[in-house]
PyMOL CGO cylinders between C-alpha atoms (Angstrom):
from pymol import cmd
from pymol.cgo import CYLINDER

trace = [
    CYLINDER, 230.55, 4.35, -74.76, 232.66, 6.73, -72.72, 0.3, 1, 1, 1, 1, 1, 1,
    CYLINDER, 232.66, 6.73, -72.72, 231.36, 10.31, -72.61, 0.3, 1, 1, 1, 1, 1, 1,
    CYLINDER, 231.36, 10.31, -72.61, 234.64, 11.64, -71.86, 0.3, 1, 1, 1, 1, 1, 1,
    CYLINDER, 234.64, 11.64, -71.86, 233.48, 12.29, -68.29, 0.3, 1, 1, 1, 1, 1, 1,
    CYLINDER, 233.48, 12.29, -68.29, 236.75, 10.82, -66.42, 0.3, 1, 1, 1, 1, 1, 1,
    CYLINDER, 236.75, 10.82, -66.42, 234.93, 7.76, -65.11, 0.3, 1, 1, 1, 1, 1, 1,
    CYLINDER, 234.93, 7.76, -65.11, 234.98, 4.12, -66.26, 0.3, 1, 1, 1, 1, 1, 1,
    CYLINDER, 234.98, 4.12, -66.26, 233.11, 3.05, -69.15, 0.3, 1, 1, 1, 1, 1, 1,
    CYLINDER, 233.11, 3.05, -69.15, 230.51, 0.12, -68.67, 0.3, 1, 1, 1, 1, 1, 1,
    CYLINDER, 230.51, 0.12, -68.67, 231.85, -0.68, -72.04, 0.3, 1, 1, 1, 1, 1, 1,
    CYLINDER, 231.85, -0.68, -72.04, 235.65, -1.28, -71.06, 0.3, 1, 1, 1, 1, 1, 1,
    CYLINDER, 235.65, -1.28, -71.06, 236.84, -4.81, -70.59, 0.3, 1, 1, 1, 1, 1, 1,
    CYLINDER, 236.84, -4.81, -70.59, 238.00, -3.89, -67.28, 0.3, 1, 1, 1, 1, 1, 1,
    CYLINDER, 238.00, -3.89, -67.28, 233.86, -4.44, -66.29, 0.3, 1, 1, 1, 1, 1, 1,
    CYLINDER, 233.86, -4.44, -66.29, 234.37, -7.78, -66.51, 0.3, 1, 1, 1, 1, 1, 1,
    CYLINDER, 234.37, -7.78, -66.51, 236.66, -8.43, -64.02, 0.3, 1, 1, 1, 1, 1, 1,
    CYLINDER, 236.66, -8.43, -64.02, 234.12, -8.54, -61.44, 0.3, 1, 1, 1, 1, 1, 1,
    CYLINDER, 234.12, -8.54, -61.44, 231.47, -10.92, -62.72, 0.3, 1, 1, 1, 1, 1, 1,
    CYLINDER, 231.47, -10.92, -62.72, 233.83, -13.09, -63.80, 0.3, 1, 1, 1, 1, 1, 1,
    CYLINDER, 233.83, -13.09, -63.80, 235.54, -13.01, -60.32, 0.3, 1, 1, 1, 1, 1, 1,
    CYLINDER, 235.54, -13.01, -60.32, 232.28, -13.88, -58.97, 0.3, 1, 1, 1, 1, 1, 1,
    CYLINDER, 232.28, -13.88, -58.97, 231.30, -16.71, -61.48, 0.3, 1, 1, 1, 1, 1, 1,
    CYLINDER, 231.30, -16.71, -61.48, 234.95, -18.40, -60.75, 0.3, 1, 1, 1, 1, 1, 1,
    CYLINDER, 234.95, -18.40, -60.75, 234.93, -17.88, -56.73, 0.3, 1, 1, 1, 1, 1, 1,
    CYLINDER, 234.93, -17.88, -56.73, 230.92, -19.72, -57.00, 0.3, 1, 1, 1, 1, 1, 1,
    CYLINDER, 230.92, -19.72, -57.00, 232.50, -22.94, -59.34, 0.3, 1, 1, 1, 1, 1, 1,
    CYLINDER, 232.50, -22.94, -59.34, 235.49, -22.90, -56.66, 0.3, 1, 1, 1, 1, 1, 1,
    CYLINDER, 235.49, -22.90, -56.66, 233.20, -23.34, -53.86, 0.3, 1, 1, 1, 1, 1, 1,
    CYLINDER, 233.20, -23.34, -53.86, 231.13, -25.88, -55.92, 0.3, 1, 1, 1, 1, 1, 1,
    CYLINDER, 231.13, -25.88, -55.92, 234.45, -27.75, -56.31, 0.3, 1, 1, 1, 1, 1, 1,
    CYLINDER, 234.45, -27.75, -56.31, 235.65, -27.21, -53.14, 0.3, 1, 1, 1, 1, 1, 1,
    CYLINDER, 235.65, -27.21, -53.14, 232.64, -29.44, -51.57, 0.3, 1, 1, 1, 1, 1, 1,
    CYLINDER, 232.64, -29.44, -51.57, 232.93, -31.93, -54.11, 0.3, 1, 1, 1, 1, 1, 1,
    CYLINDER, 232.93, -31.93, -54.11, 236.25, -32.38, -53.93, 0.3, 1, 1, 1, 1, 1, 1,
    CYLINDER, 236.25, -32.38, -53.93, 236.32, -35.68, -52.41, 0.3, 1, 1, 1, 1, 1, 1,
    CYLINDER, 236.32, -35.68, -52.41, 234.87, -36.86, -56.31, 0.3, 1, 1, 1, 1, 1, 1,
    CYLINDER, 234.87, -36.86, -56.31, 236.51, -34.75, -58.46, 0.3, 1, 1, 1, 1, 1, 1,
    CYLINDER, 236.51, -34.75, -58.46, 239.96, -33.89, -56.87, 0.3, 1, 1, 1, 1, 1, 1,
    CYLINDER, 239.96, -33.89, -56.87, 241.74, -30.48, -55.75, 0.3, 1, 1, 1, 1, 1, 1,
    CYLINDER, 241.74, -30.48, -55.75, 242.96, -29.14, -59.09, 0.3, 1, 1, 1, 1, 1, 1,
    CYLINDER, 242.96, -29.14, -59.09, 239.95, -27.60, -60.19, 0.3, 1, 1, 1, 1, 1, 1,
    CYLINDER, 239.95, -27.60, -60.19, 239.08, -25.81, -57.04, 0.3, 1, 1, 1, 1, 1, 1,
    CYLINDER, 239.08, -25.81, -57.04, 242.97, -24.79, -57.39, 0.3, 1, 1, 1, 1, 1, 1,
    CYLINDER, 242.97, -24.79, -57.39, 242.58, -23.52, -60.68, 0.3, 1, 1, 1, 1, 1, 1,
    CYLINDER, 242.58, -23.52, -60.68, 239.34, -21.75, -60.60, 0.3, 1, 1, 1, 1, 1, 1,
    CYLINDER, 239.34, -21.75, -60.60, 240.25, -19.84, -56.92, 0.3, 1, 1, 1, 1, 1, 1,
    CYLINDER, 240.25, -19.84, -56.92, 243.29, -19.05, -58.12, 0.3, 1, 1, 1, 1, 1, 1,
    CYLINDER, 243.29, -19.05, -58.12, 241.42, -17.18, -61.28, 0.3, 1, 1, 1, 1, 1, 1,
    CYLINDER, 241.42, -17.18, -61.28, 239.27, -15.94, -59.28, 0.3, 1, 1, 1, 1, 1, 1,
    CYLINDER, 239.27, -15.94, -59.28, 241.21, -14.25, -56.83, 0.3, 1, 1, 1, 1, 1, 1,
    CYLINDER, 241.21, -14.25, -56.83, 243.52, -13.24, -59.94, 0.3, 1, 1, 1, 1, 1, 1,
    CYLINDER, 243.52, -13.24, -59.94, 240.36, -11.57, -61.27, 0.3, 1, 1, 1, 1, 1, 1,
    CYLINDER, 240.36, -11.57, -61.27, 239.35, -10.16, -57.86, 0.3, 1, 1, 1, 1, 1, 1,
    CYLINDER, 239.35, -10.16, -57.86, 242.50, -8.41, -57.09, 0.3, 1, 1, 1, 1, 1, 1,
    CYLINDER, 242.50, -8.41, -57.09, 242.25, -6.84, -61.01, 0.3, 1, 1, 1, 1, 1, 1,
    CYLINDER, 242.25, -6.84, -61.01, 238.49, -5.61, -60.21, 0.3, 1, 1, 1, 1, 1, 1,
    CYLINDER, 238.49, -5.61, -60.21, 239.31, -4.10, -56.57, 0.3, 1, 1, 1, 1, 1, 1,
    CYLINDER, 239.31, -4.10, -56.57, 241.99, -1.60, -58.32, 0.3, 1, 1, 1, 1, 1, 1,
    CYLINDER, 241.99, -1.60, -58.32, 240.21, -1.30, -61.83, 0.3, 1, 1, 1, 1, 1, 1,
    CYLINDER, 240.21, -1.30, -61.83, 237.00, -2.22, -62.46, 0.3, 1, 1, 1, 1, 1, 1,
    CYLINDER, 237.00, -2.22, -62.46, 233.95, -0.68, -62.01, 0.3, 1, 1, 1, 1, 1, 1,
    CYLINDER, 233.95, -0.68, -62.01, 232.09, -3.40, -59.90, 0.3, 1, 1, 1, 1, 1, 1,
    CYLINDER, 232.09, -3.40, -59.90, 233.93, -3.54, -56.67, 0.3, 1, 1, 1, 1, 1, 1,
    CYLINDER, 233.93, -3.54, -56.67, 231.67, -5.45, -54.84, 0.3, 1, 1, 1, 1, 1, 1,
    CYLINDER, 231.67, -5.45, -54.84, 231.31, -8.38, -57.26, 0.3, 1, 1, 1, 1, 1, 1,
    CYLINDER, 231.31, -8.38, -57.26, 234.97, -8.30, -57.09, 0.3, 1, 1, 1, 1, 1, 1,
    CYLINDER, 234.97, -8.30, -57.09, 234.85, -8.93, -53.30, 0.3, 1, 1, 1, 1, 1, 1,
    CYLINDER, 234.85, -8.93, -53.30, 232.78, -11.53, -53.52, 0.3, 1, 1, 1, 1, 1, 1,
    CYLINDER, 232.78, -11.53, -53.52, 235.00, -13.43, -55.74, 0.3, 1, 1, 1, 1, 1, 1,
    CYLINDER, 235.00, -13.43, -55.74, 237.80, -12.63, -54.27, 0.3, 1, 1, 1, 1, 1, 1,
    CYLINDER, 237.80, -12.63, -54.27, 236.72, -13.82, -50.75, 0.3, 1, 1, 1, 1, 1, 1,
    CYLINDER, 236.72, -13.82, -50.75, 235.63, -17.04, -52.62, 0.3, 1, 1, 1, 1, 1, 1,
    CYLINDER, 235.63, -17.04, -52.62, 238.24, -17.78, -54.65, 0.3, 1, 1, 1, 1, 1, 1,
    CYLINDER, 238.24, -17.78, -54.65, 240.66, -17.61, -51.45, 0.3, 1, 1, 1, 1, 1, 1,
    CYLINDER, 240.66, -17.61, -51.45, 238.50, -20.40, -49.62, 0.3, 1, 1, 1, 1, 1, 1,
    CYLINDER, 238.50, -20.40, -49.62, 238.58, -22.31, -52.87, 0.3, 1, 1, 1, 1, 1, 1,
    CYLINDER, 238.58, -22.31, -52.87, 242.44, -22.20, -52.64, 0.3, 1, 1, 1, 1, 1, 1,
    CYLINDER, 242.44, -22.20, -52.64, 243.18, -22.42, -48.60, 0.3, 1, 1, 1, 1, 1, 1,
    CYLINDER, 243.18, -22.42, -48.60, 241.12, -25.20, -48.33, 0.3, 1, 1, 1, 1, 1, 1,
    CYLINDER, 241.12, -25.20, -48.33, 243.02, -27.50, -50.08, 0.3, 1, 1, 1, 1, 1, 1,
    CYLINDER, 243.02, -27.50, -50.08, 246.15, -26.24, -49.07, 0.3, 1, 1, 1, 1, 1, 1,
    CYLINDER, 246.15, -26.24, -49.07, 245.04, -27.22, -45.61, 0.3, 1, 1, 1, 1, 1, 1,
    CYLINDER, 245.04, -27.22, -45.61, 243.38, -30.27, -46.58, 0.3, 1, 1, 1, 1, 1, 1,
    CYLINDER, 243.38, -30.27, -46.58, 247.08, -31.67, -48.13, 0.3, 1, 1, 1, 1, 1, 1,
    CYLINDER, 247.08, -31.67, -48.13, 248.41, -30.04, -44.83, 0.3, 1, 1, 1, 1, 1, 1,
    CYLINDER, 248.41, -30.04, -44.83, 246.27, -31.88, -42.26, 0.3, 1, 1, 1, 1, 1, 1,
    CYLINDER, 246.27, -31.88, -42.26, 246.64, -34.84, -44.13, 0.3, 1, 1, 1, 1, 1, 1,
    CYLINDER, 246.64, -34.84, -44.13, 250.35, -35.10, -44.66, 0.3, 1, 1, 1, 1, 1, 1,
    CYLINDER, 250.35, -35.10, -44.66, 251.12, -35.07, -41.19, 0.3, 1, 1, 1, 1, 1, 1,
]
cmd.load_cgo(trace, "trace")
């Protein structure tokens, strides 16, 4: 728990933003190069968590680099269908 020191308790749900940043941005890349067999919406969905997540853990959470990670991640797992439907549609 919190000692009252001023900084951010492991124990605050704001510690999971991170890791679960990280876990999404990893299945988004997974996705991402098996999208030819499963389709675009889950790399969609899971970088758009992730980077959701990532943005929360930069500006609250305790493990900053995790959230980098995921955010970074998560972004390809969004962009690169956006430019797949892009390339394609033209």
């Amino acid at each position: 728990m919190a000692t009252g020191t001023g900084t951010t308790s492991a124990d605050s749900p704001a510690a999971l933003y991170g890791p679960v940043s990280l876990g999404l941005g990893i299945v988004a890349l997974i996705a991402v190069a098996l999208s030819g067999f499963i389709g675009i919406a889950i790399p969609l969905l899971a970088g758009s968590l992730a980077v959701t997540f990532g943005i929360l853990g930069l500006t609250r959470g305790p493990h900053r680099g995790r959230s980098v990670i995921g955010l970074a991640t998560g972004s390809v797992g969004v962009l690169y269908p956006v430019f797949a439907i892009i390339a394609f549609a033209s």
